[in-house]
N, C-alpha and C positions, 0 to 999 in steps of 0.2 A: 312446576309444582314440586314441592318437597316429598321426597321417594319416602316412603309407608316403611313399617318397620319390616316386612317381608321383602322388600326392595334392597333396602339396607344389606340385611343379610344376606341377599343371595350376591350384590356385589362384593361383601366383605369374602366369601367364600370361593368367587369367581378370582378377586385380589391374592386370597390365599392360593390356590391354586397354581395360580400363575407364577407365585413367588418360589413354589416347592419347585413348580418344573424348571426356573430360572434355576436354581440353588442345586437342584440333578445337572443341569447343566453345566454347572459352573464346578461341581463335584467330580464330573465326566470328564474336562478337560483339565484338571489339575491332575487327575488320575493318569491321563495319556499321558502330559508331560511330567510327572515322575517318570511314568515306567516309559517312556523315550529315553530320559536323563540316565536310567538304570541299565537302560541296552547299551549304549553310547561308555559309559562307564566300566563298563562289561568288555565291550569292544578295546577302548583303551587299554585295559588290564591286559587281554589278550595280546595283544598286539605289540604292549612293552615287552610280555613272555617270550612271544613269539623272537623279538629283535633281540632281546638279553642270549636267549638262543642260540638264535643266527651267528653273532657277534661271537661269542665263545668260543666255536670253531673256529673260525680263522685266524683269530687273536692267539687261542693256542697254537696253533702250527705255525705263525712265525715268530711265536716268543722260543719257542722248540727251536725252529731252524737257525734263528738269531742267535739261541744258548749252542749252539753246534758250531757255531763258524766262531763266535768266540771261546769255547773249552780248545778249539785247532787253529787258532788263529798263528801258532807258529807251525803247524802242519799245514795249513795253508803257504805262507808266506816260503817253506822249505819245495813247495809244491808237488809235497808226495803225496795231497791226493788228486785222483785220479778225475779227469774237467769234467765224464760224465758226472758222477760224484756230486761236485761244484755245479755242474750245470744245473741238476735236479734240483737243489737246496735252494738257488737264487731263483729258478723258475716256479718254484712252491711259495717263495716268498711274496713274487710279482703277485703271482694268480688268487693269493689270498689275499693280499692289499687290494688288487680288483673286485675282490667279492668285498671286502669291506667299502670301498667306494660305491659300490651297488645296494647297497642293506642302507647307507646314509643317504644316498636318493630316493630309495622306496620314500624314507623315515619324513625327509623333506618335502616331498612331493605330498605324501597324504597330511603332513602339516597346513599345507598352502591348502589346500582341498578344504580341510574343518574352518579353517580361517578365511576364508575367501579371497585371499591374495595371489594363486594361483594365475598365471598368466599364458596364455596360450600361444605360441611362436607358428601360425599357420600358415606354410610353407608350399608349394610345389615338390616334390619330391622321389626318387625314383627308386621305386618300392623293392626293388631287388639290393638299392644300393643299401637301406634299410633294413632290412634282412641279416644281410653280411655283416654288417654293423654289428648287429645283437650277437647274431654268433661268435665275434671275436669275445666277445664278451660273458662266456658261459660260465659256469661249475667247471672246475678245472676234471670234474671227471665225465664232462662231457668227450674225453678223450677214449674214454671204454665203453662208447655207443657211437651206433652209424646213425648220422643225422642228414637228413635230404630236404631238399628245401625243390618243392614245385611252382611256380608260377607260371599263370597263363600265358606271358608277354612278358619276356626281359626287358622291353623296354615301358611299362608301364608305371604312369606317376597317377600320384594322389595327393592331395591338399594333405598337410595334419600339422602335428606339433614332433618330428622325428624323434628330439630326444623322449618327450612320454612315450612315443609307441618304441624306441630301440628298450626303454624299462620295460615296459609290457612283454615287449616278446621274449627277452633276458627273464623273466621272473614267471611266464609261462614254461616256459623251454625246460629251467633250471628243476621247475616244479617236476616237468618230466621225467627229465633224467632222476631226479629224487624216486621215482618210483619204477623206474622201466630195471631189471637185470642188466647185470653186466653183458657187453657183446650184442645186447640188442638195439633193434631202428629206430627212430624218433622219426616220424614223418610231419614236416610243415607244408601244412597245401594253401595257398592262396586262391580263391574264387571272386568273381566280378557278379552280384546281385543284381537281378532286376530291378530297374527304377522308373518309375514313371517320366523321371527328369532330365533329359537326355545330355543335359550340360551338368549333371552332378553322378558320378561315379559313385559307385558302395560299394567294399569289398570286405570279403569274409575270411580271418584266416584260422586255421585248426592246426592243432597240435593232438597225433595220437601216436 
């Protein structure tokens, strides 16, 4: 039978309804993706600061040591000065071209992360060997702190991707040294987590 005009209406208002709380809905989730879009944007801004930052220092101290070794470039070649002298200026040069090779892997690696092209190299590896690795690879003023490294088992491996975890620990470490005083310890502890899975190893490591 054809619905009465109180019929009508209570479906026309049951329609309405449904359409508001579709329309809240669809308000709701435009709302989160702005304000994702705006964190995200946020994040990147940071992030360009953060590396325009980074990059400054080191770019300065070897445009500095580059301007020194060319204003003596005949005091050099005369070799009156003196090789610690020399040794400092090219060893300040390396270690900041290392920190800049370090600051364009951060840069690269969280690019492949946002883009999805990020590739994972999941390896066997011997976690001490891993370690060592990063720390050749420090702040060059990881020189003016004592740094220890523990692990449970020098000869312990774990699956990963070495080079993401040598960045990881390189940009933990550095972060350290960034805050610890001169003359002070940096301790690395590696620990081995419980798992229910006895064919898959977890390990935990800390920096304090």
């Amino acid at each position: 039978r054809e619905p009465d005009a109180f019929e009508k209406n209570l479906m026309l208002a049951i329609v309405d309804e449904c359409g508001l709380v579709l329309e809240k809905e669809l308000l709701g989730q435009e709302k989160h993706r702005v304000e994702e879009q705006a964190q995200q944007e946020a994040l990147r801004a940071n992030l360009l600061r953060a590396i325009s930052h980074d990059l400054r220092t080191p770019l300065t101290a070897i445009s500095g040591n580059a301007g020194i070794l060319m204003e003596n470039a005949s005091v050099l070649d005369a070799g009156t000065l003196d090789e610690a002298h020399k040794h400092r200026i090219y060893s300040d040069i390396y270690d900041d071209s290392m920190w800049l090779i370090s600051l364009v892997e951060n840069l690269l690696s969280v690019s492949r992360i946002e883009n999805g092209t990020i590739r994972l190299k999941m390896e066997p590896e011997l976690l001490e060997e891993v370690f060592q690795e990063a720390l050749t690879h420090l702040d060059r003023k990881a020189k003016e702190h004592t740094i220890t490294v523990e692990l449970p088992d020098d000869m312990l491996m774990a699956k990963m991707d070495a080079r993401l975890i040598v960045q990881v620990v390189i940009n933990i470490v550095n972060n350290a040294i960034k805050y610890t005083p001169e003359e002070g310890t940096i301790e690395i502890t590696l620990a081995e987590k419980p798992t229910t899975n006895p064919r898959r190893g977890l390990f935990e490591f800390s920096v304090r």
